[in-house]
NUTI-957754 format. One line per field, with one value per atom (N, C-alpha, C): atom name; x, y, z. Coordinates in steps of 0.2 Angstrom, whole numbers, plus 2048, in hexadecimal, padded with zeros to 3 digits. Example, Ala and Ser with C-alpha at 12.3 -4.5 7.8 and 13.67 -1.06 7.14 Angstrom:
<recs>
atom = (N;CA;C;N;CA;C) .
xx = (842;83E;842;840;844;840) .
yy = (7E4;7EA;7F0;7F5;7FB;800) .
zz = (827;827;827;823;824;827) .
</recs>
This chain:
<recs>
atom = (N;CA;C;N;CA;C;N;CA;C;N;CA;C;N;CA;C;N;CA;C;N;CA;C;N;CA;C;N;CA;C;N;CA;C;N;CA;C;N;CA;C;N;CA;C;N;CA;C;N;CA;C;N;CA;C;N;CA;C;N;CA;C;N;CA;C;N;CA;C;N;CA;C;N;CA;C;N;CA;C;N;CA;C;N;CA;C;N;CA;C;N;CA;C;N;CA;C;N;CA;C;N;CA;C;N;CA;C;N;CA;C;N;CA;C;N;CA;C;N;CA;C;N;CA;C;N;CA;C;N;CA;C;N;CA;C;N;CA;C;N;CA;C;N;CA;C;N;CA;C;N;CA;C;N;CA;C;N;CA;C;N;CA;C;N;CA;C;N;CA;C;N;CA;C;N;CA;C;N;CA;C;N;CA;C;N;CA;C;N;CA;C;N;CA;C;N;CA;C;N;CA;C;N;CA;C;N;CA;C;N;CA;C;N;CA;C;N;CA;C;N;CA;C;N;CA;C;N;CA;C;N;CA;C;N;CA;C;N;CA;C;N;CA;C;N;CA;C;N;CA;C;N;CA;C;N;CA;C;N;CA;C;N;CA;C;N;CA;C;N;CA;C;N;CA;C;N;CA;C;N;CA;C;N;CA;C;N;CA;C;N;CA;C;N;CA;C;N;CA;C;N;CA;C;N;CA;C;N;CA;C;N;CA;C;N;CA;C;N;CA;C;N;CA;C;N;CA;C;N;CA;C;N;CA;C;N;CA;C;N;CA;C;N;CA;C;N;CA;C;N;CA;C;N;CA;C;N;CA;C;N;CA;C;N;CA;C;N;CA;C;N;CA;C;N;CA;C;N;CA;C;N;CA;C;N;CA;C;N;CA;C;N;CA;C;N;CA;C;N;CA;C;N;CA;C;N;CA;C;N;CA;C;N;CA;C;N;CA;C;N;CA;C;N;CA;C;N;CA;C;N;CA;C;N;CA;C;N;CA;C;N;CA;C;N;CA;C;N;CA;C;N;CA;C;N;CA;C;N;CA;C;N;CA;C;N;CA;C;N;CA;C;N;CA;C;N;CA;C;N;CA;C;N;CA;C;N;CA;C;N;CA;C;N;CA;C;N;CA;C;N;CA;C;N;CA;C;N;CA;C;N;CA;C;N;CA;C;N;CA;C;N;CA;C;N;CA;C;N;CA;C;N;CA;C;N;CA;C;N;CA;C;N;CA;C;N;CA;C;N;CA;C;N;CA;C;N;CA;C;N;CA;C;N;CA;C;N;CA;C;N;CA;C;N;CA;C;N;CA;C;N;CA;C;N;CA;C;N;CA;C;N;CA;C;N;CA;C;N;CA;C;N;CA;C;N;CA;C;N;CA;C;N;CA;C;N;CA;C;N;CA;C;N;CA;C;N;CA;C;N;CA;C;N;CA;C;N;CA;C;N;CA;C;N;CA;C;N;CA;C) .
xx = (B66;B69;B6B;B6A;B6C;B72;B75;B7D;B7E;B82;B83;B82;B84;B82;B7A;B76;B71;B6B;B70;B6D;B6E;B69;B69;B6F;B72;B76;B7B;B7D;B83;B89;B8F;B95;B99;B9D;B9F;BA4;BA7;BAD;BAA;BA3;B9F;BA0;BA0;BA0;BA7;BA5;BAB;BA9;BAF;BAE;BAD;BAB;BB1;BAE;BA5;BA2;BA1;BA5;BA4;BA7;BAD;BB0;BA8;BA6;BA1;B9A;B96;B93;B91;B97;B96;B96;B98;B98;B90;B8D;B88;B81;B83;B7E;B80;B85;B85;B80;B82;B7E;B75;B73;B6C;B68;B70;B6E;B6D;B70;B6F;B6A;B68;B63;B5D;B5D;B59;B56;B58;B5A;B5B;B5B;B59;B52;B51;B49;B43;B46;B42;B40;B46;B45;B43;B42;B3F;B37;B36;B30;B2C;B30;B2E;B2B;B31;B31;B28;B2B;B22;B1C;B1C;B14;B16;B18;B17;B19;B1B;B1D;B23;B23;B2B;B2E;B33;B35;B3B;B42;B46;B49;B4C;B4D;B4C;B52;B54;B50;B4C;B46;B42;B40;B3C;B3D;B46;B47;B47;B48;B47;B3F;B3C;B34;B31;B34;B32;B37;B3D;B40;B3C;B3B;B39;B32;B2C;B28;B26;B2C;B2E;B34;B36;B39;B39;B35;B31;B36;B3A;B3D;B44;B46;B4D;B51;B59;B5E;B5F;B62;B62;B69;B6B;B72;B6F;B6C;B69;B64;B62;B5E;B62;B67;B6B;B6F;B72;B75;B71;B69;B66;B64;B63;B62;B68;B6F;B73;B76;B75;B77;B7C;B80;B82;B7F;B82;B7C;B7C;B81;B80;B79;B7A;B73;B6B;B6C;B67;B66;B6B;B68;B67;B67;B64;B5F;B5D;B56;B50;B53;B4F;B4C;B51;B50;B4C;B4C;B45;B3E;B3F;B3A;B37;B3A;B37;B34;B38;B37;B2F;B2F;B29;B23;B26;B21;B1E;B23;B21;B25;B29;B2D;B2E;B2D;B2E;B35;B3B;B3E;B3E;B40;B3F;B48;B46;B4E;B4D;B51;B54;B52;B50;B4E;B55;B59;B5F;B67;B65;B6A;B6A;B6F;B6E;B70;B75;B76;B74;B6E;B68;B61;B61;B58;B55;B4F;B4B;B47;B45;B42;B38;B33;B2C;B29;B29;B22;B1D;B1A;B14;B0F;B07;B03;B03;B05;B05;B0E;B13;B18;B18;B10;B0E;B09;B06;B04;B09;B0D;B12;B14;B17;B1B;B17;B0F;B0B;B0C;B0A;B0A;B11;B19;B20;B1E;B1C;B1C;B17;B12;B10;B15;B1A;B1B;B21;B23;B29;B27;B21;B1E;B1E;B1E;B1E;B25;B29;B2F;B32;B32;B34;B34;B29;B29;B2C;B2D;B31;B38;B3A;B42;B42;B3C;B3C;B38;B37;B32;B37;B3B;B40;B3F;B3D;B3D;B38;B37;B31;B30;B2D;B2B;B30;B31;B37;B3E;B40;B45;B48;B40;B42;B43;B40;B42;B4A;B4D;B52;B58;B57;B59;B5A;B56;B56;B59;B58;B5D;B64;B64;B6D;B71;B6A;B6D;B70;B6B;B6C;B72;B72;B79;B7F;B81;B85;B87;B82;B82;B86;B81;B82;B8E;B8C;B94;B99;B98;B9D;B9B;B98;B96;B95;B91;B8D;B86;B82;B7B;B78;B7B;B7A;B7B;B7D;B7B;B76;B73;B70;B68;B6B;B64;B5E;B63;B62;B60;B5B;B57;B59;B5B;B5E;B64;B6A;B6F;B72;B78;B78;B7E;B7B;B7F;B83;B81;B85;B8C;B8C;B90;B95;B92;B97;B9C;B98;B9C;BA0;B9E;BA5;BA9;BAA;BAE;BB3;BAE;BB4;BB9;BB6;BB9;BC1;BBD;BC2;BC8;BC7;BCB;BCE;BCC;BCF;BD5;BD2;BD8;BDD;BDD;BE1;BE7;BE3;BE9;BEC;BE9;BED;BF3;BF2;BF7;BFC;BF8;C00;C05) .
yy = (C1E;C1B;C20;C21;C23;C23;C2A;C2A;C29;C27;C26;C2C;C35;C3A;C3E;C39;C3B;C37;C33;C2F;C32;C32;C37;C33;C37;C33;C2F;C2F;C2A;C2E;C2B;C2F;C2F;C34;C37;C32;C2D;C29;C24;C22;C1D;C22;C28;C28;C29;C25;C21;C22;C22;C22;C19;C14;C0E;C09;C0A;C07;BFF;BFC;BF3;BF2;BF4;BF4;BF7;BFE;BFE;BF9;BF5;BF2;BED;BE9;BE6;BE7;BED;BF2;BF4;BF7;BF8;BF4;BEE;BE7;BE8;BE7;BE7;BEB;BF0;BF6;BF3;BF0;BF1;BE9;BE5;BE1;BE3;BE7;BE8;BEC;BF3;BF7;BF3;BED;BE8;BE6;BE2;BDF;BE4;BEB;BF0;BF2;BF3;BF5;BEF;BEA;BE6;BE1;BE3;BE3;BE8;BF0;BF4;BF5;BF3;BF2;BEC;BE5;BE0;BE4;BE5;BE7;BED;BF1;BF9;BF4;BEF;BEC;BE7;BE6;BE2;BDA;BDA;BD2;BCF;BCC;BCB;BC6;BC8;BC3;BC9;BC5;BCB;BC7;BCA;BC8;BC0;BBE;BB7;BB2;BB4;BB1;BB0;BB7;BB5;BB1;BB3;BAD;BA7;BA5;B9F;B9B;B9F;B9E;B9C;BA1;BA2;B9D;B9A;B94;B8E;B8C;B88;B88;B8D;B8B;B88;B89;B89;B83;B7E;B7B;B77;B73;B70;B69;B69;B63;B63;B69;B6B;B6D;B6A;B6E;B72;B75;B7D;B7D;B7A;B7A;B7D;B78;B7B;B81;B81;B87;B8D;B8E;B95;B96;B90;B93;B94;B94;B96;B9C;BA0;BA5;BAA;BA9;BAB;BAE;BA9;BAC;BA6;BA9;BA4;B9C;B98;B91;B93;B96;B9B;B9E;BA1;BA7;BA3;B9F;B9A;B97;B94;B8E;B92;B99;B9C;B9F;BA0;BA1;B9B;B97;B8F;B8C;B8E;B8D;B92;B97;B9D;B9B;B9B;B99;B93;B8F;B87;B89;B8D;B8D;B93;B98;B99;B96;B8E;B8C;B8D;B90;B92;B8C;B89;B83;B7D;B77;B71;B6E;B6B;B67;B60;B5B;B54;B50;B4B;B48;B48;B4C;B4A;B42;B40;B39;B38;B3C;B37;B3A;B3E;B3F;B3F;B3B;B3B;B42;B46;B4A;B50;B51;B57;B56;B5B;B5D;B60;B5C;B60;B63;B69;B70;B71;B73;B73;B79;B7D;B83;B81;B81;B80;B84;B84;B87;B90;B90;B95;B9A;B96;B99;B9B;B98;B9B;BA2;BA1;BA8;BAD;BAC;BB1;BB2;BAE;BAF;BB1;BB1;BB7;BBD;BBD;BC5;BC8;BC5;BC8;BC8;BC3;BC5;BCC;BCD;BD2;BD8;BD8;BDE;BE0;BD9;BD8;BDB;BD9;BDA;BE3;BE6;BEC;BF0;BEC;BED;BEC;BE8;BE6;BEC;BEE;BF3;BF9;BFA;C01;C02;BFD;BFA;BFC;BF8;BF9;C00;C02;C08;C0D;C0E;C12;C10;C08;C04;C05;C05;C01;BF8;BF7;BF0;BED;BF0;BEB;BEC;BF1;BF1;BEF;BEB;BE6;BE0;BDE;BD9;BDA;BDF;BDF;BDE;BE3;BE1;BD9;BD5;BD0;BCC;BCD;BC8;BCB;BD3;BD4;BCF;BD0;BCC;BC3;BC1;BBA;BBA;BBD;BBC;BBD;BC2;BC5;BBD;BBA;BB6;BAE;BAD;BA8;BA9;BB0;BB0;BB1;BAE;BAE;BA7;BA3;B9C;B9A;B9D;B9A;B9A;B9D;B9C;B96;B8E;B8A;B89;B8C;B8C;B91;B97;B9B;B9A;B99;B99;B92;B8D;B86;B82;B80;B7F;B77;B75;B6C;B6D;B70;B71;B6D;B6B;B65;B69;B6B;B71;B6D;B66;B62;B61;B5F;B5B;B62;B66;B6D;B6D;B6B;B6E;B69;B63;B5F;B60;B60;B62;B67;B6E;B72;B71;B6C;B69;B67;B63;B5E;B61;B65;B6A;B6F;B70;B76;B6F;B6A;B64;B64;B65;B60;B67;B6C;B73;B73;B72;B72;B6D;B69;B62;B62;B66;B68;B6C) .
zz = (8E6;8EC;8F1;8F7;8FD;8FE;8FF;901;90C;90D;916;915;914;915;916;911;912;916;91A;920;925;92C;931;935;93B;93F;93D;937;936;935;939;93C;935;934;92E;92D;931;931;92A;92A;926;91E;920;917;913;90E;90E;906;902;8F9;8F9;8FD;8FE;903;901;906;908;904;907;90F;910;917;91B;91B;91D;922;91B;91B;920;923;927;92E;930;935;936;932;92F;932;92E;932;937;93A;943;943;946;947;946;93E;93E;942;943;949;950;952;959;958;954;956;955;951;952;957;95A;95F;964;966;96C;968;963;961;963;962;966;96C;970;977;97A;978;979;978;972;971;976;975;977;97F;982;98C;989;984;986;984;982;980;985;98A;98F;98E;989;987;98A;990;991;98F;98A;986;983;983;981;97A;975;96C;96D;972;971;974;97A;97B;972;971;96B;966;965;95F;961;968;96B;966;96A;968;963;95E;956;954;955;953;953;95B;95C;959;957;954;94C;94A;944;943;946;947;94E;950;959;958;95F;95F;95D;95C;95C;960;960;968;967;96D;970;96D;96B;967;95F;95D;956;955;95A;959;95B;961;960;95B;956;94E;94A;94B;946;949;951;952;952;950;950;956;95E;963;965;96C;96D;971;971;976;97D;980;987;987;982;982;981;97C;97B;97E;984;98B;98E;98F;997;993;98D;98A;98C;989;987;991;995;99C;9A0;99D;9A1;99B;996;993;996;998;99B;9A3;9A6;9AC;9AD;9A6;9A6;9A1;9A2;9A0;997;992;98C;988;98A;986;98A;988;989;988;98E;98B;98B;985;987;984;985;981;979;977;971;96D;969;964;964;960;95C;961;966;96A;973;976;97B;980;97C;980;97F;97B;978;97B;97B;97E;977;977;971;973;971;973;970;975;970;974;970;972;975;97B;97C;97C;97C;97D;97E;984;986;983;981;97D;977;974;96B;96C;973;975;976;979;979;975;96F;96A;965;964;960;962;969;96C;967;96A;96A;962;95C;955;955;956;954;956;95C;95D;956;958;950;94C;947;941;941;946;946;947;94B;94B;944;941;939;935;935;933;933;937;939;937;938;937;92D;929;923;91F;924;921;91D;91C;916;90F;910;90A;906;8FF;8FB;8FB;8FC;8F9;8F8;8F0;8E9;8F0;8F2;8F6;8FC;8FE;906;901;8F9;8F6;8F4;8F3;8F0;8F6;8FA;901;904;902;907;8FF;8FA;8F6;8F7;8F9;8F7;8FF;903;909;90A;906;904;8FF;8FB;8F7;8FB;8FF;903;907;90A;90F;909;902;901;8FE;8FD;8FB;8FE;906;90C;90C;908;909;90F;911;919;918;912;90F;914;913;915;91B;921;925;92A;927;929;926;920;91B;91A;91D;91A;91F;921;929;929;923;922;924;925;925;92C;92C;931;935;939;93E;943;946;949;948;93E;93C;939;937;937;93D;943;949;949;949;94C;946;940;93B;93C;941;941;947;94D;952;94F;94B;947;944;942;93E;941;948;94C;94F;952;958;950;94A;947;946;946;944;949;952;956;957;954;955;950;94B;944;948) .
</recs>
């Protein structure tokens, strides 16, 4: 196992005898240089598409016909960031919106033609992006990695919101609506 010492660039504050406080700092961290490794990449291969475009994209192709409400908590941004994503994508013609089947106040979202073109380009750059990002790793240890991540996630119990593509993200939300008006009224 890797001590934070023996990792380049990490500030001496992180080592710590005492790393779980750490950890979550950490992921920040390998989220945003994520998400700058990939906007950086994305803009030098010419693909104009910035993270939340792509996961726009890659959402919707993998789930076609879904709100810009459900699709930003599965992209883990906010619905601000997802409607001016979802509105430049349409406006360049890479997404379709139409009325929602079972909601009147939802728009359902579909990849078009020329949005699956782009979102191959943006996955390849990905694919290389990932790689890089995993290149430290063996094999067994991007396996063990993403198990220890899953666990992590299911033991904050929120598994079923991130992990779970059935997951009724509407009925969470009014629930917590519901729950916020009633603590305010106590």
């Amino acid at each position: 196992m890797t001590k934070n010492s023996e990792v380049p660039n990490v500030p001496r504050w992180l080592e710590t005898d005492n790393p779980a406080p750490v950890v979550g700092f950490l992921m920040r961290c390998l989220h945003l240089g994520l998400r700058q490794a990939m906007d950086e990449a994305l803009r030098r291969e010419g693909v104009e598409l910035s993270f939340a475009h792509f996961a726009a994209l890659f959402g919707l192709h993998y789930e076609p016909g879904i709100t810009g409400a459900q699709l930003a908590r599965r992209a883990v941004v906010s619905a601000q960031t997802m409607n001016a994503a979802l509105r430049r994508l349409e406006q360049e013609g890479l997404v379709v919106r139409r009325p929602h089947p079972e909601s009147r106040r939802a728009d359902s979202w579909r990849v078009t033609r020329e949005g699956e073109r782009q979102l191959e380009r943006a996955r390849k750059v990905g694919d290389e992006v990932f790689s890089r990002m995993l290149s430290g790793l063996s094999p067994d240890e991007v396996e063990q990695l993403q198990s220890y991540l899953r666990r992590c996630i299911a033991a904050l119990g929120t598994s079923d919101r991130f992990l779970d593509s059935d997951y009724d993200w509407d009925a969470d939300e009014e629930q917590a609506l519901r729950e916020r008006s009633a603590s305010l009224r106590a």
